[in-house]
C-alpha positions as CSV (number, residue, x, y, z in Angstrom):
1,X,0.0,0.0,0.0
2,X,1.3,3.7,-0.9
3,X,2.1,5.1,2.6
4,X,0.0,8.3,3.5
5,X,1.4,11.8,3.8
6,X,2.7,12.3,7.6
7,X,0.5,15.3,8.7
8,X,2.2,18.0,11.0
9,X,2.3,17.7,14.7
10,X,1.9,19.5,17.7
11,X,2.6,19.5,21.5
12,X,-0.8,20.4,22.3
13,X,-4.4,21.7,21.0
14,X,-6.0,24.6,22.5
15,X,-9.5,23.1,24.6
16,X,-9.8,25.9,27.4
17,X,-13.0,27.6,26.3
18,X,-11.4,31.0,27.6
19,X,-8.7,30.8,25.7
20,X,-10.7,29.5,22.4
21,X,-13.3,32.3,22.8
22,X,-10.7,35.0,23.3
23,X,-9.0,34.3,20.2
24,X,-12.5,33.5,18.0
25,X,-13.3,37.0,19.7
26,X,-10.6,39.0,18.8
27,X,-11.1,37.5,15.2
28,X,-14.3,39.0,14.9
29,X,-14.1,42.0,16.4
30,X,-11.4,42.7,13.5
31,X,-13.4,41.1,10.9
32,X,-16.5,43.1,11.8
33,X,-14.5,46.0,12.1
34,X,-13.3,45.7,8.3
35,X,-16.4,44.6,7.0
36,X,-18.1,47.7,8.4
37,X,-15.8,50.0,7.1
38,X,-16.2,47.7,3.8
39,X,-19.6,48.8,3.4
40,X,-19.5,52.6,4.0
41,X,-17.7,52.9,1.6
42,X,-18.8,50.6,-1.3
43,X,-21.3,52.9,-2.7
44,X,-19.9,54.2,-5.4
45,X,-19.0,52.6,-9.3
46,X,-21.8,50.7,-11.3
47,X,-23.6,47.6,-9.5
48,X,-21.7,45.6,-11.4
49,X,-18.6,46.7,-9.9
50,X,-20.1,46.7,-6.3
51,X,-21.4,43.3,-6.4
52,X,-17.1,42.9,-7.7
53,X,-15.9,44.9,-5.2
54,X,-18.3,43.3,-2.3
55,X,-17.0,39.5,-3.7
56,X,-13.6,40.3,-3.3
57,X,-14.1,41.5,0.3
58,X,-16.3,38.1,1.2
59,X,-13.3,36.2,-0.2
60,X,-10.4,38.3,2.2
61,X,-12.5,38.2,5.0
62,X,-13.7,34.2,4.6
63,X,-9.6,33.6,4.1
64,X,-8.8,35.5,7.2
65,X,-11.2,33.6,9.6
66,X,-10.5,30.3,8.2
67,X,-6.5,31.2,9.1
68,X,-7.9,31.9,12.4
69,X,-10.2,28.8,12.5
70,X,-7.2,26.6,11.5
71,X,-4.9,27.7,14.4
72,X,-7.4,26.4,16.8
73,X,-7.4,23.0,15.6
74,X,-9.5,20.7,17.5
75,X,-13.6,20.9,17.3
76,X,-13.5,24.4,15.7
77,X,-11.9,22.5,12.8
78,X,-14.5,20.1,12.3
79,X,-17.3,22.7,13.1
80,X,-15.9,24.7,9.6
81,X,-15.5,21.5,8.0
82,X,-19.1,20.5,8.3
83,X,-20.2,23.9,7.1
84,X,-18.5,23.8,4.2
85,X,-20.2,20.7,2.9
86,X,-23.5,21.5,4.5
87,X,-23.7,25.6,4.6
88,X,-24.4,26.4,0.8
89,X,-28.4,27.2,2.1
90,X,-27.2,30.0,4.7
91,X,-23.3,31.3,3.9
92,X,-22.1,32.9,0.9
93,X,-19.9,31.1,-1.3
94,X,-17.4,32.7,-0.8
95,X,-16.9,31.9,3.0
96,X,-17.9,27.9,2.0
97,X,-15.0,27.8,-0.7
98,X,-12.6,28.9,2.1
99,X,-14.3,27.1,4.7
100,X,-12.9,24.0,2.6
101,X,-9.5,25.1,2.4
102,X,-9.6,23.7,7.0
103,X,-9.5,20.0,5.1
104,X,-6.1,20.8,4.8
105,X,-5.2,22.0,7.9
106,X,-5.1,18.7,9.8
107,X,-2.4,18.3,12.2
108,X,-1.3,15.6,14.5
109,X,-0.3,15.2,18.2
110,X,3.1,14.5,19.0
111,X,3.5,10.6,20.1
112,X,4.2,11.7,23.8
113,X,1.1,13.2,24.3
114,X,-0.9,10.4,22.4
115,X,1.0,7.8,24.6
116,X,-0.4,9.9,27.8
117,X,-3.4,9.8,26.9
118,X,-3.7,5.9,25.9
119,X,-2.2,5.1,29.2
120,X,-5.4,7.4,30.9
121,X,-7.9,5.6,28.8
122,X,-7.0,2.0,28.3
123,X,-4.8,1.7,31.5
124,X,-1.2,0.4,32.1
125,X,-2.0,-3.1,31.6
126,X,-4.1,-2.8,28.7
127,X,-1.6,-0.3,26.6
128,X,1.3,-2.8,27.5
129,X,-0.1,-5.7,26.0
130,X,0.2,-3.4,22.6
131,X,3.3,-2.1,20.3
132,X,2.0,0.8,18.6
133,X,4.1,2.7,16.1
134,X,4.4,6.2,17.3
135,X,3.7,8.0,14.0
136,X,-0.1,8.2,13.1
137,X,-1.0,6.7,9.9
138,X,-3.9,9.3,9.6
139,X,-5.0,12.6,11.4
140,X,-8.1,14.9,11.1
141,X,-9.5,17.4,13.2
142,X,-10.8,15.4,16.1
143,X,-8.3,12.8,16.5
144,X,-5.9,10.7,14.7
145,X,-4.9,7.2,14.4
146,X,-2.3,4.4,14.8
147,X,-1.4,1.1,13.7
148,X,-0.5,-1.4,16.7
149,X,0.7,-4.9,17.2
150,X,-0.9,-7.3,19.9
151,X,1.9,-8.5,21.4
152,X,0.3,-12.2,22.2
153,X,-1.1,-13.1,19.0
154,X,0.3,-10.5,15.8
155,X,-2.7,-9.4,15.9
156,X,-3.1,-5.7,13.2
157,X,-5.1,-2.9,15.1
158,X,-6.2,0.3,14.6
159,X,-6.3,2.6,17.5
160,X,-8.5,5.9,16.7
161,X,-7.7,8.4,19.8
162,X,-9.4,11.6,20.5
163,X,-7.8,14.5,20.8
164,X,-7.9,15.6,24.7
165,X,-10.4,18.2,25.9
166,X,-12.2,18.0,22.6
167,X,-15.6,16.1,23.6
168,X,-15.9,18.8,26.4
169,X,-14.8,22.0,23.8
170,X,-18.0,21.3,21.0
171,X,-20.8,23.9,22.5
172,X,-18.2,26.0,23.3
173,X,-16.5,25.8,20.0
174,X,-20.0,26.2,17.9
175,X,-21.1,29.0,19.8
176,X,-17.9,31.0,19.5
177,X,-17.5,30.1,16.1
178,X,-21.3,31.0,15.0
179,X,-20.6,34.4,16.7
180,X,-17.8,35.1,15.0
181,X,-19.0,34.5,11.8
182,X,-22.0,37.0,12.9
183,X,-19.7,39.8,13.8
184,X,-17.6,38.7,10.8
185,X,-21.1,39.9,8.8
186,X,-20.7,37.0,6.0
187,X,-24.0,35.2,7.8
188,X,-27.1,36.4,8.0
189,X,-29.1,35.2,11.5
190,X,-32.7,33.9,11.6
191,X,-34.5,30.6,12.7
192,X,-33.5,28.6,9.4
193,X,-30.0,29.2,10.3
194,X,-30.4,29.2,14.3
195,X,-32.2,25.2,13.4
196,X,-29.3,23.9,11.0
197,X,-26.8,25.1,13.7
198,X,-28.7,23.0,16.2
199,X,-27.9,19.8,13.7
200,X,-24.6,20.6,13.7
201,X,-24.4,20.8,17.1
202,X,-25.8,17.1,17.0
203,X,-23.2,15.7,14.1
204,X,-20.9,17.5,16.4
205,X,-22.1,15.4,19.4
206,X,-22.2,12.7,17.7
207,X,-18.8,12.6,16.3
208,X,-17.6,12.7,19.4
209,X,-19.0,10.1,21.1
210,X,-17.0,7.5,20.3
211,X,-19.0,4.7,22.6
212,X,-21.8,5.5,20.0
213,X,-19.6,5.1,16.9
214,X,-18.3,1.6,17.9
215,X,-22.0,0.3,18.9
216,X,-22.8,1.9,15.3
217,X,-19.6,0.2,13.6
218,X,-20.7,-2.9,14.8
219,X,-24.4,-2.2,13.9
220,X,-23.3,-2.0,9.8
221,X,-21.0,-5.2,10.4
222,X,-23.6,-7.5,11.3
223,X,-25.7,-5.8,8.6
224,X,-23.1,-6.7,5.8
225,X,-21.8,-9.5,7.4
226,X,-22.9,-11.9,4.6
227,X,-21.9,-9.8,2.3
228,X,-18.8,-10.6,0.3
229,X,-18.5,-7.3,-1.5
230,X,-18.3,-5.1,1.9
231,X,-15.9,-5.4,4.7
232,X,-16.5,-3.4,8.0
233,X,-13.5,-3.8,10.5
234,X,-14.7,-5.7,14.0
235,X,-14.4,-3.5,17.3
236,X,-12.1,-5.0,19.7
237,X,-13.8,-3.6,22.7
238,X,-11.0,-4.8,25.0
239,X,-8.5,-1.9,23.7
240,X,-11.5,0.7,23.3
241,X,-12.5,3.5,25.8
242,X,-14.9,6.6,25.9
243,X,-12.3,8.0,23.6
244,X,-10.4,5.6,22.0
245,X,-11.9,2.6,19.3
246,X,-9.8,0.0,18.6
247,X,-11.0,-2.0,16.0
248,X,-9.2,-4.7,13.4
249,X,-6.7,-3.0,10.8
250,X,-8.5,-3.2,7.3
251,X,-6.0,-2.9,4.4
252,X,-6.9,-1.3,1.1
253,X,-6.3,1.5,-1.8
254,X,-8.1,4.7,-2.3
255,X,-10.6,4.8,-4.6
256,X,-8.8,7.3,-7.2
257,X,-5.5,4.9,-7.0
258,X,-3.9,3.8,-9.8
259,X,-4.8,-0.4,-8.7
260,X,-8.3,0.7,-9.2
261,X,-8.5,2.9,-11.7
262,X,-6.8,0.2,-13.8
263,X,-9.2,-2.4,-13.1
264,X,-10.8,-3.7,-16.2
265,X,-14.4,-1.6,-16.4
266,X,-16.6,-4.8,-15.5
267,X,-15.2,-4.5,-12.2
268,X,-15.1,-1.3,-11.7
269,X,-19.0,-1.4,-12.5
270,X,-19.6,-3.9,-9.8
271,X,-17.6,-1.8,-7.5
272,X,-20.5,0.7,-8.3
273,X,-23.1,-1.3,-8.3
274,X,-22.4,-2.5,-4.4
275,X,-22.0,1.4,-3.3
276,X,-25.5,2.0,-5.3
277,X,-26.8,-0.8,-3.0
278,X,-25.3,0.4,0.3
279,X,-27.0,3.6,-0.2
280,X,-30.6,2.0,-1.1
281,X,-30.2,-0.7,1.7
282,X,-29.6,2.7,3.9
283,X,-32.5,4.6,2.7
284,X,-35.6,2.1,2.1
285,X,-34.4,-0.6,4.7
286,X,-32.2,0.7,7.5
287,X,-33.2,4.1,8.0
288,X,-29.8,4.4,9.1
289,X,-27.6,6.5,6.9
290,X,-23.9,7.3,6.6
291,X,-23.8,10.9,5.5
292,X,-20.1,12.1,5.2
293,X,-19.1,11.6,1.7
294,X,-15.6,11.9,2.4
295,X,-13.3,9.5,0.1
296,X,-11.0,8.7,3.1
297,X,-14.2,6.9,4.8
298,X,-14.0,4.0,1.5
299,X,-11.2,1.7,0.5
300,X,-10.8,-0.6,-2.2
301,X,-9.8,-4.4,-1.6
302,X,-8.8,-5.9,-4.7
303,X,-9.4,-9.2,-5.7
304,X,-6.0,-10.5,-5.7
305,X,-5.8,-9.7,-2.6
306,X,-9.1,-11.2,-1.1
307,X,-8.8,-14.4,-3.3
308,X,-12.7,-13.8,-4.8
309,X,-14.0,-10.4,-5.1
310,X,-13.3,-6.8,-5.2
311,X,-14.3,-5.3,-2.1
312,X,-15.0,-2.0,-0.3
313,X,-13.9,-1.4,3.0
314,X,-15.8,1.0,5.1
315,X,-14.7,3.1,7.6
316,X,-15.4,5.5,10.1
317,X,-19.1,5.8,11.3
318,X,-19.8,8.8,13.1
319,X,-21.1,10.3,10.9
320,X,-24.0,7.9,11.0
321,X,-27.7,9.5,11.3
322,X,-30.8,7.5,11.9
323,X,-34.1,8.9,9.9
324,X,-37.6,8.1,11.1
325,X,-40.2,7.3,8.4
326,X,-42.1,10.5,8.6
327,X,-39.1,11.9,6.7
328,X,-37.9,8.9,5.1
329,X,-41.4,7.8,3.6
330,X,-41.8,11.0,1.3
331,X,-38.5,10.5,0.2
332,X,-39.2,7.0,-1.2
333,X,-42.5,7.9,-2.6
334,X,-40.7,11.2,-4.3
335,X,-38.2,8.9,-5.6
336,X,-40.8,5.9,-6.3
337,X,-43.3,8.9,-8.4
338,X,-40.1,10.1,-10.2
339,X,-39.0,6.2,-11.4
340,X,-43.2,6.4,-12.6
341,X,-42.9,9.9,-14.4
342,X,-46.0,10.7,-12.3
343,X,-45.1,14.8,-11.7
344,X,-47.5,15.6,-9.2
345,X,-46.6,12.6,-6.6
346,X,-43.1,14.3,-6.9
347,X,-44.6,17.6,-5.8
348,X,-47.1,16.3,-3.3
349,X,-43.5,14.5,-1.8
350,X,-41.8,18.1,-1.9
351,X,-44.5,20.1,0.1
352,X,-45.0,17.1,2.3
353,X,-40.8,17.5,3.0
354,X,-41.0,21.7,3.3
355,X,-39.1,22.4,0.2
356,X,-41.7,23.1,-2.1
357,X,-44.4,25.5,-1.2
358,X,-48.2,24.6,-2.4
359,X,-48.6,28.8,-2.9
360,X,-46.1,28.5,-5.7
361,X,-47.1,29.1,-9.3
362,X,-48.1,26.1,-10.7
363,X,-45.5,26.6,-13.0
364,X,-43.0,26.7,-10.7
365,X,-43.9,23.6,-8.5
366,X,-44.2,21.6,-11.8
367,X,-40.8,22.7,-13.1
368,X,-39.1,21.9,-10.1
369,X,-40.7,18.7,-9.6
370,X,-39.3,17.8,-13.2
371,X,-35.5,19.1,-11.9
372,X,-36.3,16.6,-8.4
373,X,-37.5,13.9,-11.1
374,X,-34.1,14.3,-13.9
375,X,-31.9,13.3,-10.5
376,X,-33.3,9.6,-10.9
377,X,-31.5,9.4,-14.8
378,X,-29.3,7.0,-13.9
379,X,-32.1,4.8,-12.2
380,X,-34.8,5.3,-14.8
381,X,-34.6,2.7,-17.9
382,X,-36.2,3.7,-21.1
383,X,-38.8,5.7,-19.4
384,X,-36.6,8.8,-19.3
385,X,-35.0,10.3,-22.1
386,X,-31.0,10.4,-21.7
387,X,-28.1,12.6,-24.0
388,X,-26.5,10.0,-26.2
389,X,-22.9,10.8,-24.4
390,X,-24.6,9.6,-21.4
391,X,-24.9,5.9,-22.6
392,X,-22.3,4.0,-24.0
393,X,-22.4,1.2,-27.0
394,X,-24.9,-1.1,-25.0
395,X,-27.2,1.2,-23.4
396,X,-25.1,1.3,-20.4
397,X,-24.8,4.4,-17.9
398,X,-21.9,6.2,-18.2
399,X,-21.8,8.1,-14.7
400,X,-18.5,10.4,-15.3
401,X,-19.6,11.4,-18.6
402,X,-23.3,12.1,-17.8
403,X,-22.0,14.8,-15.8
404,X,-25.4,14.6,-14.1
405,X,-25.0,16.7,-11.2
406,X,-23.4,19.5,-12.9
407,X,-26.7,19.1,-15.7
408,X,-29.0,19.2,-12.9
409,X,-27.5,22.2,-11.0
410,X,-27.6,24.4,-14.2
411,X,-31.2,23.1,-15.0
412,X,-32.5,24.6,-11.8
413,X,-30.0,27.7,-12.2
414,X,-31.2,28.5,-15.4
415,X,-35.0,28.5,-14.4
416,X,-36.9,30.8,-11.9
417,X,-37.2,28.1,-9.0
418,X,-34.4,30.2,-7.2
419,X,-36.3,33.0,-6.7
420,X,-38.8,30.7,-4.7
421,X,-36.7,28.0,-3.3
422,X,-36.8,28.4,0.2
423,X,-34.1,26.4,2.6
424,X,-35.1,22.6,2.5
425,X,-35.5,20.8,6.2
426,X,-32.3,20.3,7.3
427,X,-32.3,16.4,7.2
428,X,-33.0,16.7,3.4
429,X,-30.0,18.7,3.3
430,X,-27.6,15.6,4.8
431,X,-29.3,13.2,2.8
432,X,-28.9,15.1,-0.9
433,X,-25.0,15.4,0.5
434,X,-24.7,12.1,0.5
435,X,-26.8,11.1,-2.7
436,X,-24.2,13.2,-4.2
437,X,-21.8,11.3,-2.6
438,X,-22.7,8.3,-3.8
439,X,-22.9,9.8,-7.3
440,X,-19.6,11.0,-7.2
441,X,-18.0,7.7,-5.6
442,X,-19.6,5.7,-9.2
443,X,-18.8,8.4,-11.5
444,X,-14.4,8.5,-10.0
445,X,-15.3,4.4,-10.5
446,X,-15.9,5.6,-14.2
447,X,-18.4,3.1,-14.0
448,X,-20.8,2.1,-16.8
449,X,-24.0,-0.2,-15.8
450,X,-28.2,1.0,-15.3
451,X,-29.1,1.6,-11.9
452,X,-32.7,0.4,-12.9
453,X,-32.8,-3.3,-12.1
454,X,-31.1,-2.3,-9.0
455,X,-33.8,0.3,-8.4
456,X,-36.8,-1.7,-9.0
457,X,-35.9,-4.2,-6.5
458,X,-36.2,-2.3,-3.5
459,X,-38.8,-0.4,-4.7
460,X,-41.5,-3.3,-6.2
461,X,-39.0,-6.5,-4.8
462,X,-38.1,-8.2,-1.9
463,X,-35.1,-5.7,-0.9
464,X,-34.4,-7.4,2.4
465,X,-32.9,-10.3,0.3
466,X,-30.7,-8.5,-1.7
467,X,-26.9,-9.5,-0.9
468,X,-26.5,-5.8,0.4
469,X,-29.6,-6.8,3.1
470,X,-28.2,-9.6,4.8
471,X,-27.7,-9.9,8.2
472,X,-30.6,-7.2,9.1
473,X,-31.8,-9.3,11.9
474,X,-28.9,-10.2,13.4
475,X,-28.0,-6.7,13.8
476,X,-31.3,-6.2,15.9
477,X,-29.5,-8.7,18.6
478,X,-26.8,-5.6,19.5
């Protein structure tokens, strides 16, 4: 395997909430200050040159508190992380484009301080019957991990730790953080914004809480258990603590490698076809749903290597959100109606989920139910028309080339639904993240197969039977 890029370390992570709100403070006193002065005197020129002028200044002052963001490390990280991916409804995007930049800022613990805090969580005993290599294979915002050796057995491991004092920093962190980006002035305050900071403040909880991402790991392993396309590494609870998961070491290669990127395209297609049916086993069976579509969280097994099948290896569940069926019921029926071309199911499903509005022109409601419907192209058959450099020689799907998203996105660009579009609830919001996800983990694939078959099955079949279904009710006996 190509060894990963060793991330920078430090000796320590600011936690004290004095501290943290000091500096996030001072930040946006300055930014507010500059921003104010930015708009007494951006009066003058043409529009066009104000609306210039007015970009420009988003873009200095988005770089500045993501600089300031970034030297905090820790939760504050992971709190600009998630609004990049999930704050196109409520920040300009200007601020989201920088706020992206902080998935580049991760930096590591030194080993003496990571060796402390094992010894605090596991105990003496425990951490001695390990050898764990000192420098992390793998570091992000929250914590970072190492490969170690049971000593008694050869055993591979994987140690995720937490960073100490984060857990404890998260309010804190998103409080000071939403502030700043107030007296920053790049965020407009309401209720729609007050309610998706709440759900962040849940991920954020949530990602923490690494007693709930081991129960959750082990959840999705007896779910794929019989599964020979999926692997999900085992929790070895003996070596894991509130803040520290060990679990079994789980080799494979990123999905954009060159290994799989040179697999023969029949492969790579099945490769796409199992993520399709992760995501459909999630939606219309589970209810549970991983919703970070980070590549790092996926790695490819290849068939040499297994002996029978390429495999993908998932990692990392806390990012793991359970949906009841009042949401999750519209959202099949919306994408049942759109697989049957019947437009006003697809609109009833829209008002019934709160992003479409039954005082809309009908119009409207009709043209955004078609945009809703044209995101179900690669799932439709026949029934929907598709551009011939979207299929290849045999009618197959070409995901990369249908540049689908990009198709859709100018489709509802180009029409008058954004002058009505109103913030969708913000669970829709984590699920269309990860439907583009999955989209996007197909299309790098470059696969080529029809996701109707697949489609049909859980929506008219017996999904629960489906290879990517077994082991459902032995997951019930955690």
């Amino acid at each position: 395997m190509p060894s990963e890029k060793k991330p920078r370390s430090v000796d320590r992570i600011k936690t004290g909430s004095f501290e943290r709100r000091l500096s996030l403070t001072r930040a946006g006193l300055y930014a507010g200050t500059r921003m104010a002065g930015h708009y007494a005197t951006n009066w003058f020129g043409s529009r066009e040159r104000r609306d210039k002028r007015h970009s420009s200044m988003l873009t200095r002052q988005a770089e500045f508190l993501v600089e300031e963001l970034g030297q905090l490390k820790g939760s504050v990280v992971k709190i600009g992380q998630i609004m990049a991916l999930y704050g196109e409804h409520f920040l300009p995007e200007e601020v989201t484009e920088a706020l992206h930049t902080l998935e580049d800022k991760t930096t590591s613990l030194e080993w003496p301080v990571i060796e402390r805090t094992l010894k605090e969580e596991l105990g003496d005993k425990r951490f001695a019957e390990l050898d764990v290599e000192p420098d992390p294979i793998g570091a992000a915002s929250l914590g970072q991990v190492h490969r170690a050796v049971r000593r008694s057995d050869g055993t591979s491991i994987v140690l995720k730790i937490q960073y100490p004092g984060v857990a404890e920093a998260v309010d804190s962190d998103l409080n000071s953080v939403a502030q700043l980006l107030k007296m920053a002035r790049v965020v407009s305050w309401g209720p729609d914004f007050d309610e998706w900071l709440e759900e962040v403040r849940t991920m954020m909880h949530r990602e923490v809480d690494y007693e709930l991402e081991a129960r959750t790991t082990e959840s999705f392993r007896l779910k794929l258990e019989n599964d020979s396309r999926f692997v999900v590494p085992r929790i070895i609870h003996e070596y894991s603590a509130p803040h520290v998961i060990a679990s079994t070491f789980e080799s494979g290669y990123s999905v954009g490698s060159e290994p799989v990127q040179s697999l023969s395209l029949e492969r790579r297609s099945e490769l796409g076809k199992a993520a399709l049916e992760l995501f459909l086993s999630e939606l219309f069976i589970w209810n549970e749903i991983q919703t970070d579509p980070n590549f790092g969280n996926y790695r490819i097994r290849l068939a040499e290597d297994t002996g029978d099948r390429d495999q993908i290896v998932l990692l990392d569940f806390g990012a793991v959100q359970r949906y009841s069926d009042d949401f999750l019921g519209p959202v099949r029926e919306m994408i049942r109606a759109s697989y049957e071309q019947d437009l006003e199911a697809v609109i009833q499903g829209g008002i019934k989920l709160r992003f479409m509005d039954p005082e809309w022109p009908r119009p409207i409601l009709e043209r955004f139910g078609r945009v809703c419907m044209s995101v179900l192209e690669p799932l439709s058959g026949d029934i929907m028309e598709k551009p011939d450099y979207a299929l290849n020689a045999n009618g197959e799907y070409r995901w990369k080339q249908s540049d689908l998203p990009n198709r859709v996105a100018r489709q509802a660009t180009r029409s008058a639904i954004s002058r009505y579009f109103r913030i969708p609830p913000r669970e829709f919001i984590f699920l269309n993240r990860k439907l583009v996800g999955v989209y996007t983990f197909i299309s790098v694939l470059e696969a080529e197969f029809n996701g109707e078959p697949i489609l049909r099955e859980y929506l008219y079949g017996d999904a629960s039977s489906h290879e990517s279904a077994t082991g459902i009710e032995e997951s019930g006996k955690l």
